[in-house]
C-alpha positions in Angstrom: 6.5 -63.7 -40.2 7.3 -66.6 -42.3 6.9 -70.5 -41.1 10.6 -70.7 -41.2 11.5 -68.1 -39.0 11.6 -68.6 -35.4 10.7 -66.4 -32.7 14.4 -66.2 -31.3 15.8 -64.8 -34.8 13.2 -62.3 -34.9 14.3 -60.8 -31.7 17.7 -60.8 -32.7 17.4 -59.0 -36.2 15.5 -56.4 -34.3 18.0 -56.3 -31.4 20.6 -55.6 -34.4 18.6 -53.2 -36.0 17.7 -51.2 -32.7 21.7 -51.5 -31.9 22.4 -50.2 -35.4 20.3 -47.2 -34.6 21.9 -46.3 -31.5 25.2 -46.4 -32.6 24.8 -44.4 -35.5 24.8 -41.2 -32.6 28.1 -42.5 -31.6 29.7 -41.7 -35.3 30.6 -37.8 -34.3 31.7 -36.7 -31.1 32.1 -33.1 -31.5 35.2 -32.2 -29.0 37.1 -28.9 -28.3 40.8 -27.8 -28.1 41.4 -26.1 -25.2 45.4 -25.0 -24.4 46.3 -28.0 -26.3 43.8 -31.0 -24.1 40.7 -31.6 -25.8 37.4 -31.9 -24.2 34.4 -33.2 -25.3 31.3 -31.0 -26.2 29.0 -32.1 -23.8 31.4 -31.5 -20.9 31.4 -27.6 -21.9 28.0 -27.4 -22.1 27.1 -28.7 -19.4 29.6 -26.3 -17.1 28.4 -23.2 -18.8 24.8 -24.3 -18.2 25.4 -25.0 -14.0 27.3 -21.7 -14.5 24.7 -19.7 -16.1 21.9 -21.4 -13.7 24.1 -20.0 -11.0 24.3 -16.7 -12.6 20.3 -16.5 -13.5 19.6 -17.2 -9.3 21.6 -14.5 -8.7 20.5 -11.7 -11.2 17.1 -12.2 -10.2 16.9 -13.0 -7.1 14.1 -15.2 -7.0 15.8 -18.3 -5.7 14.4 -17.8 -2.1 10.6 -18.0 -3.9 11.2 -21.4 -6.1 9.7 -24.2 -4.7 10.6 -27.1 -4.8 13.5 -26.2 -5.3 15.0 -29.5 -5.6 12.7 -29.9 -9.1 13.2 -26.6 -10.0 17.4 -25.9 -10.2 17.7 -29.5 -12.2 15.2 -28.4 -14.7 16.8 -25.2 -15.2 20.3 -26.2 -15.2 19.1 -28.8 -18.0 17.2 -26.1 -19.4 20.3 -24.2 -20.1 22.6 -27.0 -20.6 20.6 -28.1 -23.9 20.2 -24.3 -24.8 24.4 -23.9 -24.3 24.8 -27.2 -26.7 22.5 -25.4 -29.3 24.2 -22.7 -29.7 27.6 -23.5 -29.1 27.5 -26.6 -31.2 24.1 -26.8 -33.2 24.8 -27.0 -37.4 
């Protein structure tokens, strides 16, 4: 950096810039109407993933062979929680 600039200012221009980043996410939140109350997107998803998790253990049966299961139900709920917010809300 330059002589002038102190050590202090360079941490905050990049503590701006990083914050300016992060909040640029934060300019669309996609929500729906449902029967007049609107939720937000991510809510939605994230019900119709724990619900088709539910639904997969069920059709197949093979819930009694998945071990650990305490790694594996998490990773396929998020699994299907990201896949639900592709396809419900991806452009």
């Amino acid at each position: 950096m330059g002589p002038g600039i102190s050590s202090v200012t360079t941490t905050v221009r990049r503590a701006v810039c990083a914050a300016l980043v992060l909040m640029s996410g934060c300019a669309f939140a996609p929500s729906v109407n449902i029967l007049g109350s609107f939720f937000p997107a991510w809510l939605i998803s994230i019900v119709t993933g724990v619900v088709l998790t539910r639904q997969v253990f069920i059709a197949t049966k093979i819930a009694p062979y998945l071990r650990p299961a305490g790694l594996v139900y998490p990773s396929l709920a998020a699994l299907l929680i990201f896949a639900a917010w592709l396809v419900l809300f991806g452009n």
